[in-house]
N, C-alpha and C positions, 0 to 999 in steps of 0.2 A: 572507474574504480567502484568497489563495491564496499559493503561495512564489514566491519571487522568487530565481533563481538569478542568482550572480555570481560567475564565474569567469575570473580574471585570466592572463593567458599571461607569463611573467615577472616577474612583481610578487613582490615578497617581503612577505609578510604583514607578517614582525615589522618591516617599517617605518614603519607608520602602527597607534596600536595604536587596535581600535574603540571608539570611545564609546559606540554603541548595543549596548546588552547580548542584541539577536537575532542578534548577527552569531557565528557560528560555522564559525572558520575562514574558508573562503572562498562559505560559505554564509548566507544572510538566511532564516531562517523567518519570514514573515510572521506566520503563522498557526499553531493547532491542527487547525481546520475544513476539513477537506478533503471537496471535492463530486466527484462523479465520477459516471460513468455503466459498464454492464457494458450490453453487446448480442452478437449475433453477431460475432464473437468474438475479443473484448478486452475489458480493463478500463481504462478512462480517469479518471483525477485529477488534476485541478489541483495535484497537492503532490505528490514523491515523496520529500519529507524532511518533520520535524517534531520538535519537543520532547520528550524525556521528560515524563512525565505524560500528563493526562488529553489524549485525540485522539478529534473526533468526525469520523466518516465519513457524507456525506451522499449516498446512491448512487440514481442512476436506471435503472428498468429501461428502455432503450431498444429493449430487442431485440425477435423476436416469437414466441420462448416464456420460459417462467418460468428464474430465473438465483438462485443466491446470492451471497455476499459472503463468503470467509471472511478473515480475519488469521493468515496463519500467520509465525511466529520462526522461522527456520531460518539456517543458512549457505551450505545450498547456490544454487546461481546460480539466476536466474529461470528458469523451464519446465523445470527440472531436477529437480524433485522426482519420481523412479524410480514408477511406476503399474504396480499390480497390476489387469490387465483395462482395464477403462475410465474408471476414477480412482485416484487413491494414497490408500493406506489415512491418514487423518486420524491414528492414534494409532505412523505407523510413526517409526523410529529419523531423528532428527536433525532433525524438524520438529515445531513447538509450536501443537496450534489454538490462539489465542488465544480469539477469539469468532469470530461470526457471526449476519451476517443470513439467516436460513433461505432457502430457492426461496421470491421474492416476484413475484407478477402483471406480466404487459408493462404500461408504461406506470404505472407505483407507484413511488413515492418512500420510501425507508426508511431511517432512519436509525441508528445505532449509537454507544456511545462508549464505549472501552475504554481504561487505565490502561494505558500502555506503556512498557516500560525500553529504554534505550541497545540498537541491534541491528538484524539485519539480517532482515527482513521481505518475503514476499511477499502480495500482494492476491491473491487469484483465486478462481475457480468452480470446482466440485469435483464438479459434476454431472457425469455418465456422458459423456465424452469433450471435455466441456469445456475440464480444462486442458491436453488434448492438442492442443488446438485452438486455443492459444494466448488463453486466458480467465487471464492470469496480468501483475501487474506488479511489477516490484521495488519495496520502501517502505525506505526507513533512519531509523532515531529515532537522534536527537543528545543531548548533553548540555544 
C-alpha cells in the first residue's frame, strides 16, 4: 500500500478530531512499504511520508545502467546536498547515510528496510553525477 495524501484548503484540523489513529495532521500514511523505481534520472515512490519505525523500501532498477538507493537524514532541501566532483561526499557535515541499497543490475528488484526516526530525509543515487542529474527525492517520517 501506498500514502494517501489529504490536504484540506481551509479546513481547520482541530474541528473534527481523527478517529483513525494513521491520520497525522493533515496527512493519512497508509503504509510503511514503500515501492519505487530509480532509472535515468529520478527516483520514483509511491509514499514521500511514512511512520517512525521500521520503513521497508522496495526499489526497481528501471534504468539502463546500474543505480543505488541511498537514505540520507539531512535538512538540507532536495538536490541541495553541496558535491565535491561528481558526488557529495556521504560522511560530509549535515547529512546522515542511513543505509543503502548498493549499484544493483537494470532490471532487479531490491529491497531494504531501515529503522527511521521523526525527520527530514532524502532518497537518491549517489553514483558519479547521478544526483547532479536529478537522481534525488525528498522523504519526511512523521510521528
Amino acid at each position: 500500500m501506498g500514502l494517501i495524501l489529504v490536504a484540506g484548503c481551509g479546513a481547520d484540523m482541530n474541528d473534527a478530531a481523527p478517529s483513525d489513529n494513521n491520520v497525522v495532521s493533515d496527512v493519512i500514511v497508509a503504509s510503511n512499504d514503500v515501492t519505487g523505481s530509480v532509472q535515468e534520472w529520478q527516483v520514483d515512490v509511491d509514499s514521500t511520508v511514512a511512520r517512525s519505525g521500521d520503513v521497508t523500501f522496495t526499489i526497481d532498477n528501471d534504468g539502463t545502467v546500474g543505480h543505488e538507493f541511498l537514505i540520507v537524514k539531512t535538512d538540507i532541501p532536495p538536490g541541495e546536498i553541496p558535491t565535491a566532483g561528481d558526488h557529495f561526499p556521504e560522511d560530509a557535515e549535515g547529512i546522515e547515510v542511513i543505509d543503502e541499497i548498493g549499484e544493483f543490475a537494470v532490471g532487479t528488484t531490491e529491497s531494504l528496510t531501515v529503522t527511521l526516526a521523526r525527520g527530514s530525509y532524502q532518497l537518491v543515487c549517489n553514483l558519479p553525477e547521478h544526483y547532479e542529474n536529478g537522481m534525488f527525492v525528498g522523504f519526511d517520517v512523521v510521528t
